[in-house]
Structure formats: structure tokens, C-alpha cells
C-alpha positions as CSV (number, residue, x, y, z in Angstrom):
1,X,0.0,0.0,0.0
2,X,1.7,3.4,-1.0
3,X,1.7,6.0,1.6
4,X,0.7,9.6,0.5
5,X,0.8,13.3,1.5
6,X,-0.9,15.8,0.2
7,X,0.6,19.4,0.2
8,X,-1.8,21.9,-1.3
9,X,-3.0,25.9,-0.5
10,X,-6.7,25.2,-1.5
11,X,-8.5,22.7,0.6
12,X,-10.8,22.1,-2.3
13,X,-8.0,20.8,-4.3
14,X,-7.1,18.3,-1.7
15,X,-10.7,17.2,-1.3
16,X,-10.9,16.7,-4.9
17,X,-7.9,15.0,-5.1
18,X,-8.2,12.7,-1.7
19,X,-11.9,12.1,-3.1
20,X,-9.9,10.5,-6.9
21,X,-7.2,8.9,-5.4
22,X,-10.1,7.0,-3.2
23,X,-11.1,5.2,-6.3
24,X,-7.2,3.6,-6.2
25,X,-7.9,2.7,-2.2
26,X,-6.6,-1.1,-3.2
27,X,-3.5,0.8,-3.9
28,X,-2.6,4.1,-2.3
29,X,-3.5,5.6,1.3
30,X,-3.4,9.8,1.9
31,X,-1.9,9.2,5.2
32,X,-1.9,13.1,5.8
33,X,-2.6,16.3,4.2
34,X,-1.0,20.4,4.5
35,X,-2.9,23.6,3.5
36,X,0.6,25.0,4.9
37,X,3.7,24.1,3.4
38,X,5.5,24.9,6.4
39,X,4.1,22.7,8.8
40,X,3.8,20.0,5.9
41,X,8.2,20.5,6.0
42,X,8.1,19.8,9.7
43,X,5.7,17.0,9.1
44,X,7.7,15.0,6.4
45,X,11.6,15.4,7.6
46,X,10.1,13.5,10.2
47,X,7.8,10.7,8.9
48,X,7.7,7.8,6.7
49,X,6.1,8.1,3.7
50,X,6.2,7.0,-0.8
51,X,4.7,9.5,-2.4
52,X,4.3,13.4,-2.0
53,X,1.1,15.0,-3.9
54,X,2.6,18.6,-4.5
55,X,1.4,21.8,-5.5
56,X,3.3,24.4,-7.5
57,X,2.0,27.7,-6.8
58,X,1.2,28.5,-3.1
59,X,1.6,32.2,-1.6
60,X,4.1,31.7,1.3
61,X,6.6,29.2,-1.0
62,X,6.3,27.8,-4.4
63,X,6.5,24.0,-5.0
64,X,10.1,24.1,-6.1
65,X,11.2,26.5,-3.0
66,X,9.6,23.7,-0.7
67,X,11.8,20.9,-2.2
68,X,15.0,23.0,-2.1
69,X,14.0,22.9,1.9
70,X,13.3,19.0,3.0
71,X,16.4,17.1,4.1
72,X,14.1,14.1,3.7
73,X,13.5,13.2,0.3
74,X,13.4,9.8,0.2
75,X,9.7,9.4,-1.6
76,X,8.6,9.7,-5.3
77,X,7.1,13.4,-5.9
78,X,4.1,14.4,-7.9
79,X,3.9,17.9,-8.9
80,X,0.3,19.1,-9.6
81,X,-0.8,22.7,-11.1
82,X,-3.1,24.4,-13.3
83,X,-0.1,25.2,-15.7
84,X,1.4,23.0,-18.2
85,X,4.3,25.6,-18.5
86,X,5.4,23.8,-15.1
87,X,5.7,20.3,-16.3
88,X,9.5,20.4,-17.8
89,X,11.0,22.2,-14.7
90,X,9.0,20.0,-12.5
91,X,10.6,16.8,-14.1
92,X,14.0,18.2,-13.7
93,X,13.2,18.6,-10.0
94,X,13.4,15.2,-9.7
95,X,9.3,14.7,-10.0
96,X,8.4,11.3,-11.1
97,X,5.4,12.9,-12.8
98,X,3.2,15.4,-12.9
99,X,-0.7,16.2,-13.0
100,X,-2.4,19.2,-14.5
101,X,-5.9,20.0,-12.5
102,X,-8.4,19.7,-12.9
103,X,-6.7,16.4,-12.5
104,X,-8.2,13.6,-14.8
105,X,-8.5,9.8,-14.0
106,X,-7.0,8.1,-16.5
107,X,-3.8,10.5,-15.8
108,X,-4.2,9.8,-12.0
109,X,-4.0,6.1,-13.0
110,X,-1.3,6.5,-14.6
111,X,0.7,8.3,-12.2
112,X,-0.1,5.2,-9.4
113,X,1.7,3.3,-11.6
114,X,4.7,5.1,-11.3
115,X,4.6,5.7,-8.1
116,X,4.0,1.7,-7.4
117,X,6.9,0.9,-9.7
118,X,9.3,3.9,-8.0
119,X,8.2,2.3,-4.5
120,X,9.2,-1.1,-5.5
121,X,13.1,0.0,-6.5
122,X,13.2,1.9,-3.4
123,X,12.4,-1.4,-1.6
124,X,15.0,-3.2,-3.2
125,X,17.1,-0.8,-3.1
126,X,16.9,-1.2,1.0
127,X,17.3,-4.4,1.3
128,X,20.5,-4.2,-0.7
129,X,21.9,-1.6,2.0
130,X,20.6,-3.5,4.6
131,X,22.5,-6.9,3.5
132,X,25.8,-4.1,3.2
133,X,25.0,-2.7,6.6
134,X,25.2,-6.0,8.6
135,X,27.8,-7.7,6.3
136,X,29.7,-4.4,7.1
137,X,29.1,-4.8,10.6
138,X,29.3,-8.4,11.1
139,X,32.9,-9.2,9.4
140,X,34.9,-5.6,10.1
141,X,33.7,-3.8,13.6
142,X,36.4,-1.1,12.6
143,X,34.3,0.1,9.7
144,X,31.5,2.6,10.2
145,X,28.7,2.2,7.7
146,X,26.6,5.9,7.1
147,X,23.4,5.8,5.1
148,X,23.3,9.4,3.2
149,X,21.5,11.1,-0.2
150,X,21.0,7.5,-1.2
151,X,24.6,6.0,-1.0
152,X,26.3,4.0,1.4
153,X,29.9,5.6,2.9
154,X,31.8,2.8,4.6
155,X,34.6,4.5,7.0
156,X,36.9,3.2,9.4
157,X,36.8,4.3,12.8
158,X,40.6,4.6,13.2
159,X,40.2,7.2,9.8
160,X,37.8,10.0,11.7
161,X,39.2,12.7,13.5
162,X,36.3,14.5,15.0
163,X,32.7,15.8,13.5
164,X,30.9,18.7,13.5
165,X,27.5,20.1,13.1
166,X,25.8,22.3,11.0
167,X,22.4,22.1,12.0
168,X,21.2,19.5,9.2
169,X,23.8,18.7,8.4
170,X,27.3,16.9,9.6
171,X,31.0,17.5,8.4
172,X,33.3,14.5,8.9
173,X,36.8,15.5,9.0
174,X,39.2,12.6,8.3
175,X,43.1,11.9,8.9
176,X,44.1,12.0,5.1
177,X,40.8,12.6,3.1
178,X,38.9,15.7,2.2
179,X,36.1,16.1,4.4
180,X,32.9,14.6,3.6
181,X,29.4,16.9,4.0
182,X,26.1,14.4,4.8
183,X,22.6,15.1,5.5
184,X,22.9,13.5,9.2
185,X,22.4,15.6,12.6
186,X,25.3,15.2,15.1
187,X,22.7,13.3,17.1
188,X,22.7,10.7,14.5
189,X,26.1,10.7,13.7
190,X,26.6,9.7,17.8
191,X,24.1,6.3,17.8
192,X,26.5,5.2,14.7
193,X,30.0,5.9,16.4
194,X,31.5,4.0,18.8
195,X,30.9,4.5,22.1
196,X,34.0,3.8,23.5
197,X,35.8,5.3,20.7
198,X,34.1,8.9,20.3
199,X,32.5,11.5,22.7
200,X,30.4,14.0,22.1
201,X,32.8,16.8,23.6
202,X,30.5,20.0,22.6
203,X,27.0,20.4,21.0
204,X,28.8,21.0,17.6
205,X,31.3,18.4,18.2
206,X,32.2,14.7,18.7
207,X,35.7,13.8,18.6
208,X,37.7,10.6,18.4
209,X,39.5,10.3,21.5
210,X,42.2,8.3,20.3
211,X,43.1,11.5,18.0
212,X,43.5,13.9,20.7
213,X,47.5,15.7,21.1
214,X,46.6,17.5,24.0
215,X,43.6,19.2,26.4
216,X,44.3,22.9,27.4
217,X,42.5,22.6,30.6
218,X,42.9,26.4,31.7
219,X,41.3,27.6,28.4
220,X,39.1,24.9,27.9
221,X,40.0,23.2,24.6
222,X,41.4,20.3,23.2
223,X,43.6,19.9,20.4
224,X,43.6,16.9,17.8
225,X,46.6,15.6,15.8
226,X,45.8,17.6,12.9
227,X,46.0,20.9,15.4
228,X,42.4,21.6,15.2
229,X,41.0,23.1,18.8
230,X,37.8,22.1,19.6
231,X,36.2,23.4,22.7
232,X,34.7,21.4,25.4
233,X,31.5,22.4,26.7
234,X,31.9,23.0,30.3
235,X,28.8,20.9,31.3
236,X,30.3,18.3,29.6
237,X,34.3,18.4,30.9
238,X,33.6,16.0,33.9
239,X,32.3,13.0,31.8
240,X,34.9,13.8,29.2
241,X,37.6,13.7,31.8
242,X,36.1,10.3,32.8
243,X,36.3,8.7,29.6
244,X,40.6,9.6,29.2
């Protein structure tokens, strides 16, 4: 059963669209619905879900402005408008269709389809990264296996200097590599690193503690082997003293 949100200004819209995509209940299930896109971001970075039902023009962010600002796009994406000048630069947004409204049935039928066959690869996809992840995990407990933007980085432990946080985002800052940017909170980034390996030294930090030159206790900082300082938070120093 594909799971569906419905992001549209006009509440008539979404009841005419809720009311045709009832006549595909065998195969799809509007799980939720947003008059405001804002609260619809919120909603989605945070839930599981296969297939977004997207409007183009609303008055406090257009469709395309409301992509550019999830950090969860892991679901197919249906643009809808009243505009057929939309369609190309919907497409190369990544939309796996699009329906002009009023929105017809055969079209509607149409677009289930891809949606069903989109939801399928995605499933397959999974299990492939799932076999990687415990394969990973199972024969080499040095490497570090991070799910990101669709791709699977496998890093050893021994290889990570410290990470830092950019609110969405994290910045992994390796021993001889450039740094790698992924879509992960620091949060996250903690449940995958070892415990007894890194600690979360700051809100905007977690550091390796085998890759620590020296701790400047007067000032309050500690200083890695590449000679980056990273501060320790103060509510934070007694723990981190405990774990050297």
C-alpha cells in the first residue's frame, strides 16, 4: 500500500484529489494532508512516507522552493498545477510525474503506476543496503557504515578525527581525506560511532578520543593531531575527563 501526503493551499483541491485517489484505495492511502507548506516541511523530515502530492504555486513558498528545503526526500514526488508551463521544470526537479488539474483519472491512474513501480526500487534498493550494513558490521567492527542522499559511505573508525555540526547537516573531518558533507544531525552521527571510541565533547562536536594531542584545561579546549582546537562544553568536561 503506497503511503501519500498531500501538500496543497486550497482545501478544495485536496478534497478533490483525496476524493480520486479513493477510487485507487486497493492501492494508495493519503496518510496526511497540509494547507501550509511549512508545517507539511516539519511533518515529512520526520515521517515515513512514498509518495508526495505537490502543488506548485502557493503564496508563502512555491513547490520548487519547498523541495530545495526538505532534508528528507526519500519518496517519489508528484507535482500538480493548473499550468502546463510547469511540467518540464518539475521533471527536472526530480518529480516522477506530474498532474495538470483539474486532475483527470486516466492521468491519476497513470501516475499510481509510477509511483508503485518507483516504490518497488526503493524497496530493493533497501534491502541491498541492509544486506551491506550487517555484512559491514558483522565481518569488520572497525568500519563505520553511514546511510546518506542515497549512498552507502563505509569509513573506518581509526580514519575519523572528529565531526561537526551544521544544523542538518554533519561535516566528517578525516586523517588524510577531504572532508565529507552528509545530510545526518550530530545526534545521528553519535548512535553510529562507537561509544567507547568517540564523545560528544560539545553540542557542535564529537571527537575521536584516540586522536586527541593535548587538552588545554585552563582555556578549555582540546587539540587533535591535525592541530584543530575544539572546545569542550563546560557541562560536559567531567564526563569527558572520565572517559581519558
Amino acid at each position: 500500500m503506497i503511503k501519500a501526503v498531500i501538500v496543497d493551499d486550497e482545501p478544495k483541491a485536496i478534497q478533490s484529489l483525496t476524493w480520486e485517489l479513493s477510487n485507487f484505495k486497493d492501492d494508495i492511502e493519503v496518510i496526511k494532508t497540509f494547507t501550509s507548506p511549512e508545517d507539511a516541511i516539519d511533518y515529512l523530515d520526520n515521517s515515513a512516507l512514498d509518495c508526495l502530492f505537490l502543488d506548485i504555486q502557493m503564496p508563502t513558498m512555491d513547490g520548487f522552493q519547498f523541495l530545495g528545503k526538505l532534508t528528507n526526500k526519500d519518496f517519489a514526488v508528484v507535482i500538480t498545477t493548473a499550468y502546463n508551463e510547469f511540467a518540464i521544470k518539475a521533471l527536472k526537479h526530480e518529480a516522477i510525474d506530474y498532474l495538470l488539474k483539474p486532475i483527470d483519472s486516466d492521468d491519476l491512474k497513470e501516475t499510481i503506476k509510477k509511483v508503485k513501480k518507483h516504490s518497488s526500487k526503493k524497496l530493493n534498493s533497501n534491502k541491498i543496503e541492509e544486506v551491506l550494513v550487517n555484512f559491514t558490521s558483522k565481518f569488520n567492527q572497525k568500519k563505520i557504515t553511514i546511510n546518506t542522499d542515497g549512498k552507502l559511505i563505509f569509513l573506518d573508525a581509526d580514519d575519523i578525527l572528529f565531526v561537526e555540526s551544521d544544523g542538518n547537516y554533519s561535516t566528517i573531518v578525516l586523517e588524510n581525506d577531504p572532508k565529507i558533507v552528509i545530510t545526518k544531525k550530530l545526534k545521528e552521527m553519535s548512535e553510529v560511532l562507537p561509544e567507547n571510541q568517540f564523545f560528544r565533547i560539545h553540542n557542535s562536536y564529537i571527537i575521536n578520543l584516540k586522536k586527541i594531542k593535548e587538552f588545554i584545561k585552563n582555556e578549555g579546549y582540546v587539540v587533535m593531531e591535525s592541530n584543530d582546537r575544539i572546545p569542550v562544553a563546560r557541562q560536559r568536561k567531567s564526563d569527558f575527563l572520565e572517559k581519558l
